[in-house]
Every structure is written in C-alpha cells, then in structure tokens.
KOLLO-910757 format. One record per residue (C-alpha): residue number from 1; x, y, z; residue in one letter. Coordinates in steps of 0.2 Angstrom, whole numbers, plus 2048, in hexadecimal, padded with zeros to 3 digits. Layout:
BEGIN
    k  east  north   up  r
  NUM     X      Y    Z  a
...
//
This chain:
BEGIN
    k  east  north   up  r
    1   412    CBB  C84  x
    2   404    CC6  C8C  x
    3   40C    CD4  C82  x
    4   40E    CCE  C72  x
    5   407    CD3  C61  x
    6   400    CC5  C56  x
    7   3FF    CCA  C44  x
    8   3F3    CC1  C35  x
    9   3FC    CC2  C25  x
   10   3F7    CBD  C16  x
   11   403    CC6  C0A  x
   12   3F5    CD2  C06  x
   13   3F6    CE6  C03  x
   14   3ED    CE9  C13  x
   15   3F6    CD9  C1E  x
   16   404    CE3  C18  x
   17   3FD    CF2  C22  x
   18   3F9    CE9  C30  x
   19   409    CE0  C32  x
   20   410    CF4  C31  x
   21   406    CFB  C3E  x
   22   409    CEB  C49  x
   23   41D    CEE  C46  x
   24   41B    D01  C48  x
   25   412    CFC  C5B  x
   26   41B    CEF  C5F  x
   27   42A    CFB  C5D  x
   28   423    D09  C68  x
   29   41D    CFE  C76  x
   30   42A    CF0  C76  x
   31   41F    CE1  C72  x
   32   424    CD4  C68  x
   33   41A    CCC  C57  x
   34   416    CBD  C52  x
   35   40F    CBB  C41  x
   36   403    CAD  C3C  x
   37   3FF    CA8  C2D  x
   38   3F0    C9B  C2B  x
   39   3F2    C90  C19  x
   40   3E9    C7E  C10  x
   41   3F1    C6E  C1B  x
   42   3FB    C68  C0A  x
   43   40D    C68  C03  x
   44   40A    C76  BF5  x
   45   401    C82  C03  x
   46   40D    C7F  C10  x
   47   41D    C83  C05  x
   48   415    C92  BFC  x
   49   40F    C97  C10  x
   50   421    C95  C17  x
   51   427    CA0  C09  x
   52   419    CAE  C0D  x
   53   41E    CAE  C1F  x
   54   430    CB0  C1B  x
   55   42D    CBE  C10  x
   56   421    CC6  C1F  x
   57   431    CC3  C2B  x
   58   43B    CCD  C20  x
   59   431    CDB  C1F  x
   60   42C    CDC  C31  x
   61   43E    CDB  C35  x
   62   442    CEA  C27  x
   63   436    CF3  C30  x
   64   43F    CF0  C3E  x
   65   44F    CE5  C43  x
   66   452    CE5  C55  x
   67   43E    CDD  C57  x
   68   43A    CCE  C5D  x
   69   430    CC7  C50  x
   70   42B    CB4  C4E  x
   71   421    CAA  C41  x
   72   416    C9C  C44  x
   73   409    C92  C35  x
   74   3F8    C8C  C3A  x
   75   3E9    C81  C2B  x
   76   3DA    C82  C30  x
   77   3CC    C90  C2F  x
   78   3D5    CA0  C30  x
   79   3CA    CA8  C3D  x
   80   3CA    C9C  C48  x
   81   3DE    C98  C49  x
   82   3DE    CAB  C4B  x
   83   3D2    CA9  C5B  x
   84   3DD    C9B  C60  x
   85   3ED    CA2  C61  x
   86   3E7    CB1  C67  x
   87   3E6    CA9  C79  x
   88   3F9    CB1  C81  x
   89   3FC    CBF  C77  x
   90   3F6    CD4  C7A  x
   91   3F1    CD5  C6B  x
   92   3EA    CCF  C5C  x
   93   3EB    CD9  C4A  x
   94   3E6    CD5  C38  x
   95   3E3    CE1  C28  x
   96   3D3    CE2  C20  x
   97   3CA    CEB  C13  x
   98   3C0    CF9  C18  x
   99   3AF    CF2  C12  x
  100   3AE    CE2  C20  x
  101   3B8    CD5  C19  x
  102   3CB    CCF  C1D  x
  103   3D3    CD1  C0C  x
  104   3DD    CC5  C06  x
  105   3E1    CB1  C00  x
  106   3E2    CAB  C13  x
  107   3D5    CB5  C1A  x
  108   3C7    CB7  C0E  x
  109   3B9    CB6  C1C  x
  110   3B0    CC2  C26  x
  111   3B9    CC7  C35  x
  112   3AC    CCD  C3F  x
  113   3AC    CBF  C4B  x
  114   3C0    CC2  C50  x
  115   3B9    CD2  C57  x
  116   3AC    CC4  C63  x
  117   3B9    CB6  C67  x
  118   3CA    CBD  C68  x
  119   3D2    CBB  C79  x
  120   3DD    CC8  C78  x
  121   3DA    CDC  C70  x
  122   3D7    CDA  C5E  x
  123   3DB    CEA  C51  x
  124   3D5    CEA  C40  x
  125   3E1    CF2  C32  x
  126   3DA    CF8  C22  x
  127   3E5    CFE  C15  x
  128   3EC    D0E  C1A  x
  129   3F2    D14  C08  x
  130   3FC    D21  C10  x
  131   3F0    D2B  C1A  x
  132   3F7    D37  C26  x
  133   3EC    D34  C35  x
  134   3EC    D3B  C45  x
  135   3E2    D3A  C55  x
  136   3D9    D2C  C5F  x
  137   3C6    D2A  C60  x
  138   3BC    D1F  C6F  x
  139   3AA    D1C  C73  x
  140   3A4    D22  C82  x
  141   39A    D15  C8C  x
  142   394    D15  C9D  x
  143   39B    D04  CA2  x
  144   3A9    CFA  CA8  x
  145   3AD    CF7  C97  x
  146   3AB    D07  C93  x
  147   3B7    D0F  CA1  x
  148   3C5    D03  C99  x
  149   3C3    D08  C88  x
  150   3C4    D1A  C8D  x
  151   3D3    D16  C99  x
  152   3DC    D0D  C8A  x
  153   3D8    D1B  C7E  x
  154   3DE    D27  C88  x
  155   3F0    D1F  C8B  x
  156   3F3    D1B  C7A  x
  157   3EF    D2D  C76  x
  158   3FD    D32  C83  x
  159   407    D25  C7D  x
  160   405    D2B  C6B  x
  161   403    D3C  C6D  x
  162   3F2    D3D  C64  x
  163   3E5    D47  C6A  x
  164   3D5    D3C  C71  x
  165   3C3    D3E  C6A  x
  166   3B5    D39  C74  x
  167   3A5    D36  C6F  x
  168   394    D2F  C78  x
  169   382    D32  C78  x
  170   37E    D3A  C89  x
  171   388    D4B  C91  x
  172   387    D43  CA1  x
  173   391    D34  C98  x
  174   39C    D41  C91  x
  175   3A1    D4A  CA0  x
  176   3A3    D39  CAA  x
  177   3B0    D32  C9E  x
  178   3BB    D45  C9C  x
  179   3BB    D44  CB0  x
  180   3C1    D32  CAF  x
  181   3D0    D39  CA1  x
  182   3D3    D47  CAC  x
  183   3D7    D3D  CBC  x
  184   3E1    D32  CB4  x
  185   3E9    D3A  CA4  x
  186   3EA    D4C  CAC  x
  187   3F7    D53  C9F  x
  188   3EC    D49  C90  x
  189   3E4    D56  C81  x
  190   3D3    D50  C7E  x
  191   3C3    D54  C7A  x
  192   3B1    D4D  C7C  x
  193   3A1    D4E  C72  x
  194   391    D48  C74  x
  195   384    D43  C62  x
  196   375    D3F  C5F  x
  197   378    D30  C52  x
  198   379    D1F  C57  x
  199   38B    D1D  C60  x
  200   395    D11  C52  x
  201   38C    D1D  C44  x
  202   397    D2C  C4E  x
  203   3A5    D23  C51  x
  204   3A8    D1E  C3E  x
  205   3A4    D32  C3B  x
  206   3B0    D37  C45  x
  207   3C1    D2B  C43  x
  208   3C1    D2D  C2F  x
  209   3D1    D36  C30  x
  210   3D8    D30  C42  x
  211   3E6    D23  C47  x
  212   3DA    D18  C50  x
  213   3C9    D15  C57  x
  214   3C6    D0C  C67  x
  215   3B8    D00  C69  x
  216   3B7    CF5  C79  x
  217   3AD    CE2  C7B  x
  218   3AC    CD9  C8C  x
  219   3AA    CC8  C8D  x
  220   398    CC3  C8B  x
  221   394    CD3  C84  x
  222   381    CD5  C80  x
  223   37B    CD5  C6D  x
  224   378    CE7  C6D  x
  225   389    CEC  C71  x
  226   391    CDD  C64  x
  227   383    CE6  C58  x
  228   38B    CF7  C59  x
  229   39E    CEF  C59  x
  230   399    CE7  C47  x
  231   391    CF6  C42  x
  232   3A5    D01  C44  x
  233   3AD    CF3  C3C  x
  234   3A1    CF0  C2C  x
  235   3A6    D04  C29  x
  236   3B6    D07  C30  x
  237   3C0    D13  C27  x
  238   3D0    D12  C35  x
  239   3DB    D06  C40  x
  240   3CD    D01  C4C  x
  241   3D3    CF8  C5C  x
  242   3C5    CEE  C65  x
  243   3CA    CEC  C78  x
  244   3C8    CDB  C82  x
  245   3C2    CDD  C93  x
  246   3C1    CCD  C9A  x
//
C-alpha cells in the first residue's frame, strides 16, 4: 500500500478539509485512502466511533465513488496510532488549525511530533474556508534532502499545473536549485527568489495564498533543521506537505 493515502478524522471542520484534499489527490494520482479514526477502548466510544467512520466513508465516497476508500479504528493516543500506521502507506494527512494544534475531539494534541516520527510524507490541512489558492512554494536547501524536496515540488507543480516558488537564502543556492528544475522539469514555469529572513519566516510569507508549501525532514535530521520545520507549522496559513527522505 506504498501509495496509499491514510486520513485522521475526527469529524472536525478541518478533518473535513483534509479528508477533501486527500479524496481530491487520491483521485488525481490514483491512490487509495484509508481513513483512521483513533477513539476511548469502551463500548459507548467504540459505537459512537463506528458511527463517525461511517459517516466519513460516505462522504469520501460522495466526494468520489469509483475510489478505493477503506476504514480502520485504533484506542490509544492518537499521535502515536497515527505514527503507527503510517508504516505502508505514501502518505499520511490530518487537518489542523492554523495556530499549531490538530483540532478536534480525537486529536486535541500538538501534532508537531507527526512531522518527526511519521514513516511515510505527512501533509497538514487547515481549514480552507474556500480560499482559491494557487501555486506551490519550497525551500531551497543545499542538501540531499533539499534536492528531493525541490524534485517533489517540482512534479507536483507539473502535475498540478501551479506555478513553483523557490525561496532560499544564498543566490548560489538559488541558481543551483532552478539548474536542478531546468534539467529535469525543462517545460516547468517557475521562479526563484532569494531573502534575507530566516528561511521558515519566508516560507510562511510567501505560501499565505498558495496550494501547498513543501518542507522536507531526513531521517535523523539535526535540531536546527526540526527547529525551522516547527517554526512553518506553528504559523502555517496553507496545506504544507513535509517530505520523508529516509
């Protein structure tokens, strides 16, 4: 199920955005989704949990008929049940509020440390409330990790059709990252730009009104670089997708 979406819901206003945006994916890529729902190990919880997945089901397949879309229930602490079963799929999405917290009854905790321990991509979701939004946005990053964040954004872009934004600190670092684009997205509309604020403060700046910001975490990542991730999340204002490279 390497290509798999897996879903958090909570029957919240923005797991409702995030079970759209995984529907609206999942239909453009031809992935499946599994949605997960994480409730209290008694009777009451378990009926009234079975009940919210149904409903979910429904709407997913409203959303879109001919998908694959499976459910599964999990007790337990809600971040980590999302960190296990994230072990198989591509990708893991939940909806959040935009100040830093997953909203909702299910997952009421920080989810800061889904963007450290998933082990699969993770996007975060916060409640669109109908915003047109157009255009990707990625970090430049002289790196490995940084090469594959680039890479990604850059086919999404040409998947999507939204024009790419990339920002970094250093015009060397600029001009590496459009050669990389270039080479390997030779049709792709893009542009670069290069600031003199600390890298997540620009990011956020510059994906207020955009489809999606990439962000990329390698495992054993240093503190700095966790630091800075943390730093986008805590003031997102978009989808932001956090890529795995293992």
């Amino acid at each position: 199920m390497a290509g798999s979406i897996l879903v958090g819901v909570d029957g919240s206003t923005p797991s409702r955005s995030a079970l759209r945006w995984s529907v609206n994916r999942a239909r453009d890529t031809g992935a499946s989704v599994e949605l997960l729902h994480v409730a209290d190990d008694d009777a009451t919880a378990r009926g009234a949990a079975e009940l919210l997945l149904r409903t979910e089901l429904e709407f997913a397949r409203g959303l879109a008929p001919d998908l694959v879309v499976i459910t599964a229930l999990a007790d337990g602490n809600a971040e980590d049940a999302l960190v296990r079963r994230s072990s198989g799929h591509g990708l893991l999405v939940v909806g959040t509020h935009k100040t830093g917290f997953i909203y909702g009854r299910a997952f009421g905790s920080r989810f800061l440390g889904l963007a450290r321990r998933t082990h699969c991509d993770v996007a975060f979701i916060p409640d669109q409330g109908g915003i047109a939004r157009r255009g990707l946005v990625a970090g430049i990053e002289a790196s490995r990790t940084g090469d594959a964040v680039i890479l990604f954004a850059a086919a999404e872009s040409e998947r999507t059709g939204n024009e790419l934004q990339l920002v970094g600190s250093s015009r060397e670092d600029a001009d590496r990252a459009a050669e990389l684009v270039r080479t390997t997205h030779p049709d792709l509309r893009f542009r670069t730009r290069v600031t003199d604020l600390p890298l997540a403060e620009a990011l956020v700046a510059a994906s207020a009104q955009m489809a999606l910001l990439v962000i990329g975490r390698a495992h054993g990542s240093q503190a700095s670089a966790l630091a800075a991730n943390q730093d986008v999340l805590l003031n997102m204002s978009c989808p932001v997708l956090v890529l795995f490279v293992a």
